[in-house]
C-alpha positions in Angstrom: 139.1 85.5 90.1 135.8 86.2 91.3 134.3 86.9 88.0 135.9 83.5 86.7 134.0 81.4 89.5 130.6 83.0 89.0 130.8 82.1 85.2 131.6 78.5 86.7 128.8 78.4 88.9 126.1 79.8 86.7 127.8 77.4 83.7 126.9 74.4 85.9 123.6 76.0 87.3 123.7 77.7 90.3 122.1 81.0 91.1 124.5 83.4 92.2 124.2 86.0 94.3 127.6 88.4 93.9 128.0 91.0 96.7 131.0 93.8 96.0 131.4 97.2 95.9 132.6 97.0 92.4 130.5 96.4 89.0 130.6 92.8 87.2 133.4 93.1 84.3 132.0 94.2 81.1 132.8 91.3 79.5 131.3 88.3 81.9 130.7 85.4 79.7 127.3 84.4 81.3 123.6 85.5 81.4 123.4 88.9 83.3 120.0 87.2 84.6 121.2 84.3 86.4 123.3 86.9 88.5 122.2 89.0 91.3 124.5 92.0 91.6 124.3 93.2 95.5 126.5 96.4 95.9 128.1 96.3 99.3 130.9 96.1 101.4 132.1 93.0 103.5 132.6 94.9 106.7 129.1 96.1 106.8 127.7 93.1 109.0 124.4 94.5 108.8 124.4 94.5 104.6 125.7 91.0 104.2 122.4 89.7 106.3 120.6 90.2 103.0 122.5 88.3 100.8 123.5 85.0 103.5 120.2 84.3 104.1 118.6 80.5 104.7 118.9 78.6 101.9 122.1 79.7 100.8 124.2 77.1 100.5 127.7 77.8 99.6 129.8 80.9 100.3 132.4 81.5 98.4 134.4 84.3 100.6 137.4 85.6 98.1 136.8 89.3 100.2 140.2 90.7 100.4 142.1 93.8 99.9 145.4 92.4 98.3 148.3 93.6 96.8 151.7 95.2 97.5 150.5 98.6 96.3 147.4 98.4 99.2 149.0 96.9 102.0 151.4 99.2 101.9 149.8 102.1 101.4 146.0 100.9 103.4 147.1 98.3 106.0 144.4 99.0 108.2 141.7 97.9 105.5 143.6 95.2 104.3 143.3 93.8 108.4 139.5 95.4 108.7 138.7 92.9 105.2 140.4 90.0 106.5 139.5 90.0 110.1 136.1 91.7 110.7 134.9 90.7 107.0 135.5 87.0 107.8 134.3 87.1 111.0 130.9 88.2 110.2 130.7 86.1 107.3 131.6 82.5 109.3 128.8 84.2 111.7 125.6 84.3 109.3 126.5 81.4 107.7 126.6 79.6 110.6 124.0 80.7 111.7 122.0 79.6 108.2 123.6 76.5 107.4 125.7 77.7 104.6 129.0 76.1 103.5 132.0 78.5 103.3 135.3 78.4 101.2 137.8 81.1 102.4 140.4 82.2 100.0 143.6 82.7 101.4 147.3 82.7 100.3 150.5 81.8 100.0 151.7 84.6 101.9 150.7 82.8 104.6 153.7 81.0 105.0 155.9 84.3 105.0 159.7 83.3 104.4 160.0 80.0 105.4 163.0 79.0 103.8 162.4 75.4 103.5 160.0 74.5 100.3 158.1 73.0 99.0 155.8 74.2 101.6 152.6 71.6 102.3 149.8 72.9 104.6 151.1 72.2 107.9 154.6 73.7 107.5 155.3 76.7 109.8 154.9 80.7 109.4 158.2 82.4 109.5 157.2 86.0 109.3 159.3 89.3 109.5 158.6 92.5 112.2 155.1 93.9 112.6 156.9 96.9 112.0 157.2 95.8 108.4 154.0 96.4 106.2 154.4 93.3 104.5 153.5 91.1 107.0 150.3 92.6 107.4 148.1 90.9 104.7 150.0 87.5 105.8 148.9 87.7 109.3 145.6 89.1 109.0 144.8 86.6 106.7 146.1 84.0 109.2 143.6 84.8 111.8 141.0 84.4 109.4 141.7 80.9 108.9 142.4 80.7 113.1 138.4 81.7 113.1 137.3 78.9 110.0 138.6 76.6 111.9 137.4 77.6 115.2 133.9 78.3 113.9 134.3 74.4 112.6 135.2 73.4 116.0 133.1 75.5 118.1 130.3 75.7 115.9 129.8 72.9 113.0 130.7 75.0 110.5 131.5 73.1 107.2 134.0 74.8 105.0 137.2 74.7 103.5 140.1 77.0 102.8 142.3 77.3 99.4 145.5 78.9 99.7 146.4 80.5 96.1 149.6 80.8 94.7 150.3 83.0 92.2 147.2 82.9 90.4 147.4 85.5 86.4 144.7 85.3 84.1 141.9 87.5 82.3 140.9 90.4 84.5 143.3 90.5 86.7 144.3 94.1 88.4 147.5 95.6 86.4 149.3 95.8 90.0 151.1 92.1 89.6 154.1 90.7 88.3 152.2 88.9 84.9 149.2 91.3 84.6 151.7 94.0 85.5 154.2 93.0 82.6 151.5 92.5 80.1 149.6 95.2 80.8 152.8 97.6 80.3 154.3 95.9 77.6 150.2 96.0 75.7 150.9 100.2 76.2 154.6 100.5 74.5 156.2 100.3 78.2 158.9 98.3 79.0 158.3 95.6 82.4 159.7 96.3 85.4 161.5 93.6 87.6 162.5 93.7 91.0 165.8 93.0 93.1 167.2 91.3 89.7 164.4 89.3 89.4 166.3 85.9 90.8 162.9 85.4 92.8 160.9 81.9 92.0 157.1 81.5 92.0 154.9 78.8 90.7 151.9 80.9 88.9 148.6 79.2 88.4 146.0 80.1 85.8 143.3 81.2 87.1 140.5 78.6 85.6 142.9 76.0 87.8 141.9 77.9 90.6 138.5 78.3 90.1 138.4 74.6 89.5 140.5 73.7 92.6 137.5 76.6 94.6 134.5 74.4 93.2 135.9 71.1 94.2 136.7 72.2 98.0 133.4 73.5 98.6 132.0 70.1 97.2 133.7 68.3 99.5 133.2 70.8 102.3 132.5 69.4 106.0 132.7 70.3 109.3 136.5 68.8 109.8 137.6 72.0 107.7 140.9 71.2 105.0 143.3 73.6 104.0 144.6 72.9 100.8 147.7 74.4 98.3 146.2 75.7 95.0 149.1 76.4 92.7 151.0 75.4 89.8 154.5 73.4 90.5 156.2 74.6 87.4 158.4 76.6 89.1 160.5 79.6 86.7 162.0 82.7 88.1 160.2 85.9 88.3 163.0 87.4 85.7 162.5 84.6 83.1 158.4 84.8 83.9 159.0 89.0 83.1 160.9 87.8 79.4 158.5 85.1 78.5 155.0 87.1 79.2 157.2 90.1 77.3 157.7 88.0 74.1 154.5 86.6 74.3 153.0 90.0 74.1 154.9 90.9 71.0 158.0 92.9 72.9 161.8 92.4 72.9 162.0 95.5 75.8 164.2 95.2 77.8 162.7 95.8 81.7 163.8 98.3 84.1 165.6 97.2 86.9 164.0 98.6 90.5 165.5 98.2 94.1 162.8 97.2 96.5 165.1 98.8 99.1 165.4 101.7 97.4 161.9 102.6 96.3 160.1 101.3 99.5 162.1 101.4 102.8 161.5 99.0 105.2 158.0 98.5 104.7 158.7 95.4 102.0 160.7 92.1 102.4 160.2 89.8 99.6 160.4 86.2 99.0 163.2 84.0 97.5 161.1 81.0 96.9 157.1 80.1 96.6 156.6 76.7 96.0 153.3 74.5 96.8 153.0 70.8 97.9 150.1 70.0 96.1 150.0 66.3 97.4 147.0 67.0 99.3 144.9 68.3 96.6 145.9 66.1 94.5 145.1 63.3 96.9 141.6 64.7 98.6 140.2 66.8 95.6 141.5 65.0 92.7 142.9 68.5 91.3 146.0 69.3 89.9 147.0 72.7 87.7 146.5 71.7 84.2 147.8 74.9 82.5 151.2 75.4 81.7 152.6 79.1 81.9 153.5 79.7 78.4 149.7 77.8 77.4 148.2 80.6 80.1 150.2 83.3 79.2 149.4 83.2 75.2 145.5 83.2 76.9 146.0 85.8 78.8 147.6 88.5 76.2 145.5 87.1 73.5 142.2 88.0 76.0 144.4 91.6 77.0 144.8 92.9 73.1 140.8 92.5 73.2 140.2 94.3 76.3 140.4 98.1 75.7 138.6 98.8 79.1 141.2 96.7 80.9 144.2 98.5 78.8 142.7 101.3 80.0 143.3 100.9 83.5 145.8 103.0 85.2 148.3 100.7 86.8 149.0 100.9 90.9 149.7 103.7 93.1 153.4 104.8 92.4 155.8 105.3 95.4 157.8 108.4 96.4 160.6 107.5 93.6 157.5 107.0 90.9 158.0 103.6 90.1 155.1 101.4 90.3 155.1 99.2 93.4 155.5 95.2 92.4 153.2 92.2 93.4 154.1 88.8 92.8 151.2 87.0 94.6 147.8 86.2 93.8 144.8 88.6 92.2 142.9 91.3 93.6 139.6 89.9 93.7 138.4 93.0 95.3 135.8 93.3 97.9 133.7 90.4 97.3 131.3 87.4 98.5 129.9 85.0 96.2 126.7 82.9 97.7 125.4 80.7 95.6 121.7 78.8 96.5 
């Protein structure tokens, strides 16, 4: 994801300042030189003061440690990202003027049964006892602070809950990049608890799109909005379509969330966005259909051997690789633009 929005920004032309612990993507469709690569990490306060500096005037703050495979295994880092990350961030650029757009999630609503889910619709969350819940709630008080900052402060920004979002680049560890990824290497997919699970997934040039439009019309009186797709399929027929598409008739192997992670996971019957308010205040809906984004996405994969590569998430106790079916790592990262 965050690779996708600094080809967007330099493409319309920004400068772009990326800060991240990890290297830009071999294969980043723009000019190395209208990129300044900053290694670093979000929760070093004292680091990020040299790249949110005056005259900075958006940040883009997709900083997050996501993923079923890390909050599981590294909860403490995936609340250190959210929490202290954002924190500092909403600081300095207060404190310099600076626009922020925070990423967030779908996750944020938990399980509330009742969907569509639009912005304002209540958090029904599982035990804190339950690793889940960590990257849900962390993440929440990170928006608690954008707003606050807004209120307390001035602050202008905006926050864009993803859903789902698959594409190019994206860490093997989720339920399309997963399934592509695997099939790509001669394995079969894996699906989880039958697979009866909905989602709406969301390509992720939507979603940069949807990102770029929110921080134009960033104020003070901070909006939330849904970014997602509303074509709504079942993670089992998502698992046979992205298989097809990559060339595969495999048949997946079934896995037992229960079974292969205890009580630490509870997943989610039904993910479904009410897009209205985009739609209404940003002028954005998602243009890509699944089976157009999917054909994108393996036809970019059989070119990638770097990304094929990649080993795919930590495995749990009973070697099966742990699931993810929400949105893209984007690893540690902060995009400023000036």
């Amino acid at each position: 994801m965050g690779s996708r929005l600094v080809e967007r920004l330099v493409a319309q032309g920004d400068e772009v300042i990326v800060y991240d612990v990890a290297p830009l993507p071999a294969d980043l469709r723009c000019d190395p030189a209208a990129v300044r690569k900053v290694d670093g990490d979000v929760r070093d306060a004292a680091a990020l003061t040299a790249v949110i500096v005056p005259g900075v005037e958006v940040v883009y703050h997709l900083s997050a440690m996501v993923g079923v495979d890390l909050y599981l295994r590294n909860p403490l880092d995936v609340i250190d990202v959210a929490v202290f990350g954002t924190r500092s961030i909403l600081q300095l650029a207060t404190d310099v003027g600076a626009k922020v757009v925070v990423a967030s999630t779908s996750e944020i609503y938990g399980r509330n049964p009742r969907s569509p889910w639009a912005e304002d619709s209540e958090r029904v969350l599982g035990s804190t006892s339950t690793g889940r819940w960590s990257y849900s709630s962390s993440k929440a008080v990170a928006e608690h602070m954008t707003f606050a900052y807004a209120d307390q402060h001035g602050l202008a920004g905006a926050i864009v809950r993803y859903f789902n979002v698959y594409g190019p680049r994206q860490r093997p560890a989720y339920v399309i990049s997963r399934t592509v990824h695997r099939v790509l290497r001669g394995l079969p997919p894996l699906l989880y608890d039958g697979g009866t699970q909905t989602r709406c997934f969301t390509f992720v040039d939507d979603a940069v799109e949807a990102t770029v439009l929110a921080a134009a019309g960033a104020d003070a009186q901070v909006e939330c909005f849904n970014v997602g797709s509303t074509e709504e399929i079942s993670i089992r027929d998502a698992v046979r379509l992205a298989t097809r598409i990559a060339g595969s008739d495999m048949e997946p192997i079934s896995v037992e969330t229960n079974v292969a992670f205890d009580h630490n996971y509870e997943d989610i019957p039904r993910r479904v966005p009410d897009t209205t308010k985009a739609q209404a205040l940003l002028h954005w809906r998602c243009a890509t259909r699944l089976q157009d984004g999917l054909e994108r996405t393996v036809e970019w994969a059989r070119q990638c051997q770097w990304w094929l590569a990649l080993e795919g998430p930590a495995q749990s106790s009973n070697q099966v690789e742990i699931a993810d079916t929400q949105k893209p790592s984007t690893g540690r990262v902060g995009v400023a633009t000036g």
